[in-house]
matplotlib code that plots the C-alpha trace (Angstrom):
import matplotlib.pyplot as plt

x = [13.5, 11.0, 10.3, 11.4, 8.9, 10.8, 10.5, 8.8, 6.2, 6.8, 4.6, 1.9, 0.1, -3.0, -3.1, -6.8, -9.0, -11.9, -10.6, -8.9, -7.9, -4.3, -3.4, -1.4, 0.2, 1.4, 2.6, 4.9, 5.8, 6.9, 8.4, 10.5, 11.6, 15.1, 13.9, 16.1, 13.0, 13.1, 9.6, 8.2, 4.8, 2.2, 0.2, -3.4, -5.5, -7.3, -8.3, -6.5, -3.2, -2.2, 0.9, 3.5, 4.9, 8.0, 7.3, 5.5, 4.8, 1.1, 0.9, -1.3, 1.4, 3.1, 6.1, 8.6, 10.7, 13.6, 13.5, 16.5, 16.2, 15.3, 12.0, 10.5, 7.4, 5.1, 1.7, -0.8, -3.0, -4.0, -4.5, -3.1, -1.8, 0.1, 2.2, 2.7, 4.2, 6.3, 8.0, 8.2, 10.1, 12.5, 13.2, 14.7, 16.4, 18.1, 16.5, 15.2, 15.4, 12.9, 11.1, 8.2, 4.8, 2.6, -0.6, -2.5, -6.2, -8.0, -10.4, -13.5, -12.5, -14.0, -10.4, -12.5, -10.8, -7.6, -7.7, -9.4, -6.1, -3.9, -6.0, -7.7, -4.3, -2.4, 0.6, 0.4, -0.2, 2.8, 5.1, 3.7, 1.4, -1.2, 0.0, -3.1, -5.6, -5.0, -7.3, -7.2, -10.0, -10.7, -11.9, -13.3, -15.6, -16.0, -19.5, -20.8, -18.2, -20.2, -23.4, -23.5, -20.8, -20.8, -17.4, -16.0, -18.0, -16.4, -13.0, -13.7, -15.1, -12.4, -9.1, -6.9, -5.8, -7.3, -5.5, -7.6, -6.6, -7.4, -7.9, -6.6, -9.6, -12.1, -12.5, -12.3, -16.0, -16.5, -13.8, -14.4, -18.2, -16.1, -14.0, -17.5, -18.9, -15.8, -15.4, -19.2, -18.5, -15.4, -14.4, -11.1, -9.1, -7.0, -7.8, -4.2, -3.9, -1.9, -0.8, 0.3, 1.4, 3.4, 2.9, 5.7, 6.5, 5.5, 2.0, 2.0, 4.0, 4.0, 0.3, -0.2, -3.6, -4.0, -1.5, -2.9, 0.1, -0.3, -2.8, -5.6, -2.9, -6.6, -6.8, -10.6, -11.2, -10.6, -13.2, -16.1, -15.5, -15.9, -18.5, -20.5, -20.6, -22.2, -25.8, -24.8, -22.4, -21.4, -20.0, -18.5, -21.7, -24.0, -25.2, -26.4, -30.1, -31.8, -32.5, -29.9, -29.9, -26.4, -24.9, -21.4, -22.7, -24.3, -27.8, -27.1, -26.8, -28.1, -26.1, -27.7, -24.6, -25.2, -21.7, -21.7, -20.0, -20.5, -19.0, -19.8, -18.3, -18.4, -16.6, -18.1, -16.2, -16.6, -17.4, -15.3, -17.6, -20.4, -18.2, -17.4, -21.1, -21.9, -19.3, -20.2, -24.1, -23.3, -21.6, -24.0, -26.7, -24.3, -21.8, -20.4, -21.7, -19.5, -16.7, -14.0, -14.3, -12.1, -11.4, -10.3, -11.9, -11.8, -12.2, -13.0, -9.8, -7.8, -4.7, -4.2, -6.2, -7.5, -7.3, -9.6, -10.3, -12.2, -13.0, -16.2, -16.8, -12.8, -12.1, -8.7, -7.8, -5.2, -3.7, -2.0, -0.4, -1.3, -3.8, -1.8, -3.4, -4.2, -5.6, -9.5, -10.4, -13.2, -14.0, -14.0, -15.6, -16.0, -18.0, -17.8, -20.4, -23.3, -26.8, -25.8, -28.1, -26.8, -29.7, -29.0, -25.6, -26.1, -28.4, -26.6, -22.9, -25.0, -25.3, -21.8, -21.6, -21.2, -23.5]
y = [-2.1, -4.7, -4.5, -7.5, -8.9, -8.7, -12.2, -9.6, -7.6, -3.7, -3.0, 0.1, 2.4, 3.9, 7.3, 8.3, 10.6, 13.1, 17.0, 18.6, 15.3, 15.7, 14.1, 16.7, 16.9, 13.4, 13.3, 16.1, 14.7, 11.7, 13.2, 15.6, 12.5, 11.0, 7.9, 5.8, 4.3, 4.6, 5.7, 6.8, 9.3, 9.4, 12.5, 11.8, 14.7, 16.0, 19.8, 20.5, 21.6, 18.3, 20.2, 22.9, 23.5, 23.6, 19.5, 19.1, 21.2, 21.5, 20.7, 19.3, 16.7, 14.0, 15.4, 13.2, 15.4, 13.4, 14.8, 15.1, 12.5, 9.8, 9.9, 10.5, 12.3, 12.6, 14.1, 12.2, 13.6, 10.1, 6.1, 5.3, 2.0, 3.8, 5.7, 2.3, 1.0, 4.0, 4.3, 1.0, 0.8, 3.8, 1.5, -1.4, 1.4, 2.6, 6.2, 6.0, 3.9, 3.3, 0.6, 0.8, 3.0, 5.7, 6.8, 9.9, 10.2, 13.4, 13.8, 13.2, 9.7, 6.6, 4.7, 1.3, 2.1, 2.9, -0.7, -2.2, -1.6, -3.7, -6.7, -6.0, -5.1, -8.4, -6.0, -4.0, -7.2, -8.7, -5.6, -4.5, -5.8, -3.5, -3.3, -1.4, 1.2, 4.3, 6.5, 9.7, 11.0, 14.6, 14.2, 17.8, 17.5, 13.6, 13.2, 15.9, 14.5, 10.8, 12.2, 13.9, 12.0, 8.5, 9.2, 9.8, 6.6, 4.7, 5.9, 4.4, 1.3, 0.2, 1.5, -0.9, 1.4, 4.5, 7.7, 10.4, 13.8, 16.9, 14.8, 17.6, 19.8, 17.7, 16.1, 12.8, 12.0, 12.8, 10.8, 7.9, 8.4, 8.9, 5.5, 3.7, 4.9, 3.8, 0.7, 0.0, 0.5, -0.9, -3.2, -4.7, -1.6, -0.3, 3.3, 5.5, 8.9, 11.3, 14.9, 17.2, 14.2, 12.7, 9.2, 6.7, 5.4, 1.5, 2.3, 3.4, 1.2, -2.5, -2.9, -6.3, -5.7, -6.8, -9.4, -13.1, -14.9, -14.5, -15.5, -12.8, -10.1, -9.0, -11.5, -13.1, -12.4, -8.8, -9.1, -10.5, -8.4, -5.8, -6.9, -7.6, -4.1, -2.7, -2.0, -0.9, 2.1, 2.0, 3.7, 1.5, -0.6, 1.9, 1.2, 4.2, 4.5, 6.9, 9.0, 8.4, 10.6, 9.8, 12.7, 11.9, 11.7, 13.4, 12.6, 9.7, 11.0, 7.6, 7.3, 5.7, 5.1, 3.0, 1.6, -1.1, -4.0, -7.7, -11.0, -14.4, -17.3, -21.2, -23.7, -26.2, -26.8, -25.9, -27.4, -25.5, -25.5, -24.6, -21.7, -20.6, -20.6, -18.5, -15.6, -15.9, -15.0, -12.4, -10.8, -11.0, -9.9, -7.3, -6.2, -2.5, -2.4, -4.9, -2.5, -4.7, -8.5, -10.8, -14.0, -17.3, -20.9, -23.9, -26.3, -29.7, -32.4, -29.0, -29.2, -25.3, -22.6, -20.5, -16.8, -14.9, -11.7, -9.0, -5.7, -5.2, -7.8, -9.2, -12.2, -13.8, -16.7, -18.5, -20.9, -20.2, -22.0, -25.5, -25.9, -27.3, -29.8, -28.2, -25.1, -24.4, -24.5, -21.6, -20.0, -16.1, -13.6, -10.1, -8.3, -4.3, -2.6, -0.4, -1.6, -5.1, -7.8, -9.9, -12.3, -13.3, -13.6, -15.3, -18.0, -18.3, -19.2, -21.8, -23.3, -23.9, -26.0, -29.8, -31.5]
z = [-19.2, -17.9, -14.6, -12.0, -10.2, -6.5, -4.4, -1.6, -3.3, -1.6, 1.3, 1.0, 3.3, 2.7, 4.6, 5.0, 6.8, 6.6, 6.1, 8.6, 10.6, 10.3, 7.5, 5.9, 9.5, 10.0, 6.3, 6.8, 10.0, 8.1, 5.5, 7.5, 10.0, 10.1, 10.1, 8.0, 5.9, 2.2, 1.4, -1.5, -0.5, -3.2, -2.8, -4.2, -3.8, -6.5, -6.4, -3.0, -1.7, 0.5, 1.9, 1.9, -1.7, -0.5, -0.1, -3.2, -6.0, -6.9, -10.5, -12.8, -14.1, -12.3, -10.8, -8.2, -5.7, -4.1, 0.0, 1.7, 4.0, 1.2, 0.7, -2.8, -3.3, -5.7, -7.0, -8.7, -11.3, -13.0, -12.7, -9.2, -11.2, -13.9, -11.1, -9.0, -12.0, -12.9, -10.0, -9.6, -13.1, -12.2, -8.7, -11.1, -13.6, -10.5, -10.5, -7.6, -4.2, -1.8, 0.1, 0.6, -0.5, 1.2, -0.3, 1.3, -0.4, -0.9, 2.5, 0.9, -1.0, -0.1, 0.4, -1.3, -5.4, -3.7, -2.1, -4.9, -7.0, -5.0, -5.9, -9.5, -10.8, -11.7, -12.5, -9.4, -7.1, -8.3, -6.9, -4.2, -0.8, 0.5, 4.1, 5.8, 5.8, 8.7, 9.0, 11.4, 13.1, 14.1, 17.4, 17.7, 14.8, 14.1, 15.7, 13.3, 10.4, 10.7, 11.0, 8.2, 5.5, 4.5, 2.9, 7.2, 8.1, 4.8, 6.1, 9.4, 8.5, 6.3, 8.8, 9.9, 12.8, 13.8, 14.8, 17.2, 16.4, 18.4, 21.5, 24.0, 22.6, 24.1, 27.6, 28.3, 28.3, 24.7, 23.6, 25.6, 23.9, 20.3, 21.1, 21.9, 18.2, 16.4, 17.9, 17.2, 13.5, 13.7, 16.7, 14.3, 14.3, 16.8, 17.9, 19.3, 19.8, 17.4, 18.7, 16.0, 13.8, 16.7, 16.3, 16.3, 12.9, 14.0, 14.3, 10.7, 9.2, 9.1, 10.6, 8.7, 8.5, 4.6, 5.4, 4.0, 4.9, 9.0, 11.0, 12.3, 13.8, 16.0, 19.0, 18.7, 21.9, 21.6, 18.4, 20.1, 23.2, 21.5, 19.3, 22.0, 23.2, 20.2, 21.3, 24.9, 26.2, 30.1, 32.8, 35.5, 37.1, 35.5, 32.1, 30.2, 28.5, 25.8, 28.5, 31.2, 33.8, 36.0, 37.5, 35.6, 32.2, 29.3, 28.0, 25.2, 21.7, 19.1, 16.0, 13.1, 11.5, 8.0, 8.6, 11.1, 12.3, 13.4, 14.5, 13.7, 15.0, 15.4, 16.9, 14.3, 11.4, 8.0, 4.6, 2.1, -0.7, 1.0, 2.4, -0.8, -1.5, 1.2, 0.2, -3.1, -2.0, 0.7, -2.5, -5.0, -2.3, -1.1, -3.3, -2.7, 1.0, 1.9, 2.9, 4.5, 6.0, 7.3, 9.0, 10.8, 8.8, 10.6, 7.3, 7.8, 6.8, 7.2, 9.5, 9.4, 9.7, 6.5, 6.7, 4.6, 3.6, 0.7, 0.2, -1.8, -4.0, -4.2, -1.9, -1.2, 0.6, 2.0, 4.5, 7.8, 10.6, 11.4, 14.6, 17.7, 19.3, 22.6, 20.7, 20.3, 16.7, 15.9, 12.6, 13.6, 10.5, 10.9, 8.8, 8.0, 5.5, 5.0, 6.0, 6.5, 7.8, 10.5, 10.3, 6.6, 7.2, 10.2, 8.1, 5.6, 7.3, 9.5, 6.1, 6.1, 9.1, 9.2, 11.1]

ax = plt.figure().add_subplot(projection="3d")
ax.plot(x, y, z, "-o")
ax.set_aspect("equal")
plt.show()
């Protein structure tokens, strides 16, 4: 039977996280939930046991197990496409019902080829929206787990909204110091904290955070705030050095993370072409290390704003609302990758402005 492309293409979760964060935890969590969400769990681990057997049977074939609550899970040994379209076909046959799509990845995957698939993959595209990227973070051990993996600082940089795990087996001081490194890799995601998988349902679901048709769902103010914080961490009135020696806080620990983060903005507009120059170059400079970027364009002759938005080297575009006329017009990027140089970027977007 052919398969129908639906009016709303289904909306997909990427569920990602270095191992032992609690992935396995919040999936069961989810899957064990009356919740009264039709969700179909893809389990794509390769080489480990993602959870209990009694939830899904470790196998090397592809095998769907209807739950009693509704969900459908199933293991993947394979192309993430040719399941996405299988049980999207069994959907339309009637076999199975569900609404929308969560995909866990093994802990050490970079999440970029399980991304990449919702936008090389006309077929896929066509059914389904990737909705966002969560990705939990073992707060016990993610200092050491950043330090030492670029496949934890990948996982980071490309979330959509992080989920702190383990948080009551620290104190308060090295989390806040956690928060600080997270937010200086990545100041677009949102940071919550999950105890034993108890995180309410909203916070994983419907995040918009590939969304093209909205405007940014991250304020801009909240971007550059925290933007700006990036070289700096503070306590109160007292900003702390390499060798800080204030009575309530530990001697500074530098992280030379590859994965970092940046803003850049304008309240000039924007010539389109020379925008599409721009991204084109930052690509072909850049390629793989840019892991996620994203953005408000102020385009000159535009009455709405144009959200944009890539992961590696695939960019999408589109327009959103139209600018009100008591509203500040600004073009807002922010850029996430590996070993990025702000100053190139920087020279090469002023490019783009008209003067």
């Amino acid at each position: 039977m052919p398969i129908t492309i639906e009016r709303d293409p289904l909306p997909v979760t990427i569920l990602t996280g270095f191992l032992g964060s609690g992935k396995t935890t919040l999936l069961k969590r989810i899957l064990r939930e009356t919740h009264g969400q039709k969700i179909a769990v893809i389990e794509n681990e390769i080489g480990e046991i993602g959870i209990d057997n009694q939830i899904l049977v470790e196998s090397t074939d592809q095998q769907i197990i209807v739950m009693n609550n509704g969900c459908i899970c199933c293991t993947v040994r394979g192309d993430l496409s040719k399941i996405l379209n299988e049980l999207a076909s069994k959907r339309v046959a009637g076999q199975l019902d569900f609404s929308r799509v969560i995909i866990e990845t093994t802990g050490l995957a970079n999440p970029a080829p399980v991304a990449q698939t919702f936008f090389m993959d006309n077929g896929v595209r066509a059914l389904y929206r990737l909705d966002g990227i969560i990705t939990l973070v073992d707060a016990l051990h993610a200092q050491d787990q950043l330090d030492q993996n670029t496949e934890a600082q990948e996982q980071v940089g490309f979330a959509d909204h992080l989920l702190l795990s383990k948080t009551d087996l620290v104190s308060e001081a090295e989390e806040q110091r956690l928060r600080r490194r997270l937010v200086r890799m990545n100041p677009r995601a949102y940071i919550e904290r999950v105890h034993f998988g108890d995180v309410p349902i909203n916070q994983i679901l419907d995040v918009n955070g590939f969304n093209l048709n909205t405007i940014l769902e991250i304020s801009p103010d909240f971007l550059a705030a925290e933007a700006d914080k990036n070289e700096q961490l503070q306590h109160g009135d007292h900003e702390c050095g390499d060798h800080c020696v204030s009575p309530d806080h530990h001697p500074r620990h530098n992280h030379n993370d590859a994965i970092k983060s940046f803003v850049l903005r304008t309240e000039n507009v924007i010539d389109m072409q020379r925008f599409e120059i721009f991204i084109q170059t930052m690509i072909d400079l850049y390629a793989t290390e840019m892991l996620r970027y994203k953005g408000i364009i102020n385009f000159q002759y535009a009455a709405q704003r144009f959200i944009f938005q890539g992961v590696h080297m695939i960019m999408s575009a589109t327009p959103g609302k139209e600018w009100s006329n008591d509203e500040k017009r600004e073009s807002i990027l922010v850029f996430i990758g590996r070993d990025l140089r702000r100053d190139v970027f920087e020279r090469e977007f002023s490019r783009c402005v008209v003067n």
